[in-house]
N, C-alpha and C positions, 0 to 999 in steps of 0.2 A: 882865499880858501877855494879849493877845487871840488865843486860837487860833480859827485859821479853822473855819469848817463844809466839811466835805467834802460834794462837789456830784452831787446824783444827777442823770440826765438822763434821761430817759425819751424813750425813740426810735420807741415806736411807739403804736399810737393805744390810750388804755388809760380806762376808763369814771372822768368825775371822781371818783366817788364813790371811787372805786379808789385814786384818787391823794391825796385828802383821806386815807384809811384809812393811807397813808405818813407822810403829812406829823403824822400823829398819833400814828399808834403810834412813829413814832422821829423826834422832834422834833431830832435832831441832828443833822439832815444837810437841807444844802438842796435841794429836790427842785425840780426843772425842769419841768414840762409845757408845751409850744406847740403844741397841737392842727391849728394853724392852719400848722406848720410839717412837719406829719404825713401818712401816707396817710390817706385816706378809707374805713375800714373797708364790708368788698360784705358782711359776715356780720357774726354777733356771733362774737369771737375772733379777728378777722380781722389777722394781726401783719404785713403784706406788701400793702397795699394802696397803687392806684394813688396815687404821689405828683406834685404839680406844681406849683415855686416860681419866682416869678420872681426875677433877679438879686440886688436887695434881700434878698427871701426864703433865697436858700441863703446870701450874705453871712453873714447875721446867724445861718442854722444853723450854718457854719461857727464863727462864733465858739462858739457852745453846745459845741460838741463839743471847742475847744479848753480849756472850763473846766473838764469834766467829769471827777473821778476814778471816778465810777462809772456804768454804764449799766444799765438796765434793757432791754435787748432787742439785738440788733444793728441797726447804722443798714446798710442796705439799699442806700444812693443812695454808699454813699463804702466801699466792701467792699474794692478794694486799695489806697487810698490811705487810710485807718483810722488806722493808725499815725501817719502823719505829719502829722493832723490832730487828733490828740488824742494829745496826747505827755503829759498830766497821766494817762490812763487808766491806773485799775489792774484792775479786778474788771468786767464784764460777766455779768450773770443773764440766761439766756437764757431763750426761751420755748416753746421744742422740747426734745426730749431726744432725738432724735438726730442731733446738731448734730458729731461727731467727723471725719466726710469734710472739714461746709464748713469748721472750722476749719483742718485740713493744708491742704486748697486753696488757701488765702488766706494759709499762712504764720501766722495767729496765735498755731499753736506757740513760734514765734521769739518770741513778744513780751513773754512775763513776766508776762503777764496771767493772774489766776486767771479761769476761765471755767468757770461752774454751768451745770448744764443743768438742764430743768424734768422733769427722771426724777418718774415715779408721779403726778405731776398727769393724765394721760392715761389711767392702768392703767384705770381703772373706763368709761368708753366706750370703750373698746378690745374688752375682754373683753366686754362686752353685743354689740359687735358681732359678736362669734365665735359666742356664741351663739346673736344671729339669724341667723346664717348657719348653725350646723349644723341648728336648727331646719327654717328654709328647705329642705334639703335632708329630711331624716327625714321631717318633714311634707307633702313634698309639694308646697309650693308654689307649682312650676313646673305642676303638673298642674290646679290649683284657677285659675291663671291664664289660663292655656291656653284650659279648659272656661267662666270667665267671658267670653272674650273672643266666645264663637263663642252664648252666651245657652243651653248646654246643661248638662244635669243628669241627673249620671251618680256614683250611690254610688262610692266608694273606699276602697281599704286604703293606710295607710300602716306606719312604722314609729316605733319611739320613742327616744330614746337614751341611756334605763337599757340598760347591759349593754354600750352602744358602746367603743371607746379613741379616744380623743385623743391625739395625740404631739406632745409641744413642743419645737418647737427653740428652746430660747433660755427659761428660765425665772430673768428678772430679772422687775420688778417688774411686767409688765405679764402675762406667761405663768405670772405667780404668783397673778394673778387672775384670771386667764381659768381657770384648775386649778379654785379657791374657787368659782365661780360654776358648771363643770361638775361638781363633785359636787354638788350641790343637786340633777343631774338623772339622780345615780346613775351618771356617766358613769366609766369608768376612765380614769386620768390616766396616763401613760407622760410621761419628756422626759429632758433632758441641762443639764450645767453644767456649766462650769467649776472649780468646785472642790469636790472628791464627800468633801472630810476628817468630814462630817458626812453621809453615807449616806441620808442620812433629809430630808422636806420635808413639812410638811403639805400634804395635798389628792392630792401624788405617789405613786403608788401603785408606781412601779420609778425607780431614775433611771439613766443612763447616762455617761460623759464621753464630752466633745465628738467624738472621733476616733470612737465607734462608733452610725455613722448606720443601719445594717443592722437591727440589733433596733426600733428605731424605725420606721422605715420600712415594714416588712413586719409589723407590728401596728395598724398604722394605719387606721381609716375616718375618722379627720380626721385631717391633718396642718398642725398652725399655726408660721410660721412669723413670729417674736417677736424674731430674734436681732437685734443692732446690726449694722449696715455697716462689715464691716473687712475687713483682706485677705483674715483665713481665713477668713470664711463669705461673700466673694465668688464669686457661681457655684458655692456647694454644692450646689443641687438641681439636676441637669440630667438628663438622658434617663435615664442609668442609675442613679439613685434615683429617677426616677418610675417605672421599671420592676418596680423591688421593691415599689413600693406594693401593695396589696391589688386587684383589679378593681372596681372601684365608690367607689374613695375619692375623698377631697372633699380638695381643697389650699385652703388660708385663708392667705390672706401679708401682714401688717399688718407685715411689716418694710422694707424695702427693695426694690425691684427687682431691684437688682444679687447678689441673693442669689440669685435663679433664673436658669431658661435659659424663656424664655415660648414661645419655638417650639417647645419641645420640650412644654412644659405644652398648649400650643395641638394639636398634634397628638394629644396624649393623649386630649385633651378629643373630638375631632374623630374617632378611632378607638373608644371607649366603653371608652377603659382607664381615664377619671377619670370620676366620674357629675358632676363638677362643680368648682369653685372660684369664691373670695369673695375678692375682690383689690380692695386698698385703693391700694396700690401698683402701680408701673408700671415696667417700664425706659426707656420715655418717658413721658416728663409736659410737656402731656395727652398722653392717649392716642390716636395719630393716628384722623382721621374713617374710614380705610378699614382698621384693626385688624380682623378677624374673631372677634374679642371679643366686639364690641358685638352683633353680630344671633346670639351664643349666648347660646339661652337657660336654659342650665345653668349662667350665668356672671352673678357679683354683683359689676358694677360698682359702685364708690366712687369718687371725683375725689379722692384722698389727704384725707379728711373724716373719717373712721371716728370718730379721735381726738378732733375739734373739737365741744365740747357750751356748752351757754351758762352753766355754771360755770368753764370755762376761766381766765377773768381773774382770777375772784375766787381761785383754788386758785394761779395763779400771785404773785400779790399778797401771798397767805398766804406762803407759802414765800418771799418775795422779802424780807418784812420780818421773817420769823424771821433769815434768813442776814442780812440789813444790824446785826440786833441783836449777830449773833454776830460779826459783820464786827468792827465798833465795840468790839466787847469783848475781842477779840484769839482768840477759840475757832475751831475747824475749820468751815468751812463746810459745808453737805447738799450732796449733788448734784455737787462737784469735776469738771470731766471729766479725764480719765486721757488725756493724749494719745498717750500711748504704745499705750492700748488703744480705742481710738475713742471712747470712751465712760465 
């Protein structure tokens, strides 16, 4: 008796080399790529790239998707009609990790589908990006800008940030290395979590749970904010937690938009209650052309990028063929998302 090969489909644009590295390490599954049937990657990592097929073309995607038990990425061009065009779908590997909003939005809850996110593929660009941004600030580097721009040359004192505190909201695996890479520069580490049954965290120097934002807050000369997109840490930082901050602190927000209040952040910024922030995120995206963001210069735009490094593929690849191993072998998969908990 001839059992089938269960069919991978790969949905968005992923380097061949990448997709040979599948078809090798787990010969038992048949892997699909149609590049030709794909977005046009604008980056390297680029998983959301302009797509455009004609009739023919999405016909014959169509089918793809109806043979497909498994995905690699979410197909982007058929997001509510998903289900009913791939009714063989069991398992989707995502290629974001904080993919909990678009799932409820879309109803994929409902679907029985095991859905991976790509949790700690990101942690290590993320965290470098915290810490060129508190650097930026301690250093100076608003003032080094400044004085290059105008061709003048004038000594200065900065600061350093042995002896600073960093406050994390949210130390899952990305605020667990942004911790790791801040003690290297002697920084104290404060944050919060969800489940304090073990008191203790390397690199954490206090911990808190989630309910007590106040000690965090008011120790702060950076406050990063790491947490997932859910109901409860919707609209946690708003006027009156920017208020307890310290006069001179620095807000870093690599989570979500919808976790802050930006007008109230924007005003902070604009009164000289915050000496700064470094925002990856946005509560629009983009960021409209007449935001008063853009011409503060105390203000480190990002275009939602922080995370995106030209390891990307390959860290997702990794992780995509350990779980198909474990898939196939009937073991728990890494990364589950918990739909109940966003994330």
């Amino acid at each position: 008796m001839t059992v089938s090969k269960l069919t991978v489909l790969i949905a968005s644009y992923l380097e061949p080399e990448l997709v040979d590295q599948i078809r090798r390490e787990v010969p038992q599954v048949e892997v699909i790529y149609r590049p030709d049937l794909l977005g046009v990657p604008r980056y390297i990592a680029d998983h959301n790239g302009p797509i455009s097929r004609t009739e023919e073309q999405e016909a014959e995607w169509q089918s793809l998707l109806a043979q497909a038990d498994i995905f690699f990425d979410f197909d982007h061009t058929h997001v509510k009609d998903l289900p009913k065009l791939a009714p063989k779908l069991k398992w989707i590997q995502a290629t974001s990790a904080g993919i909990g909003q678009f799932v409820k939005q879309n109803g994929y809850d409902q679907t029985g589908w095991i859905m991976t996110t790509a949790s700690g593929v990101h942690a290590r660009p993320l965290a470098e990006f915290v810490i060129q941004s508190m650097l930026f600030f301690a250093r100076d580097f608003e003032y080094l800008q400044r004085e290059k721009a105008v061709h003048h040359w004038a000594r200065n004192c900065t600061t350093e940030l042995a002896g600073k505190t960093l406050a994390i909201i949210g130390l899952g695996k990305i605020g667990r290395e942004a911790a790791r890479l801040a003690k290297a520069f002697d920084v104290r580490v404060i944050g919060n979590r969800r489940n304090l049954d073990d008191a203790t965290m390397p690199n954490v120097d206090e911990l808190y749970p989630p309910d007590e934002l106040t000690p965090l807050l008011t120790q702060a000369n950076y406050l990063l904010l790491s947490t997932p997109h859910t109901p409860e840490t919707e609209g946690m930082i708003g006027a009156e937690q920017i208020a307890q901050l310290p006069k001179g602190a620095v807000i870093i927000n690599i989570a979500r938009g919808a976790v802050m209040d930006y007008a109230a952040m924007t005003e902070a910024l604009q009164n000289g209650h915050l000496r700064g922030a470094s925002l990856d995120v946005f509560a629009t995206e983009p960021l409209p052309a007449d935001d008063p963001l853009w011409d503060m210069s105390n203000v480190i735009i990002s275009p939602h990028s922080a995370s995106t490094a030209d390891t990307e593929n390959a860290k997702i690849t990794r992780l995509f063929c350990d779980n198909l191993k474990r898939y196939l072998a009937g073991e728990p998969l890494q990364n589950v998302l918990d739909t109940q908990r966003y994330y």
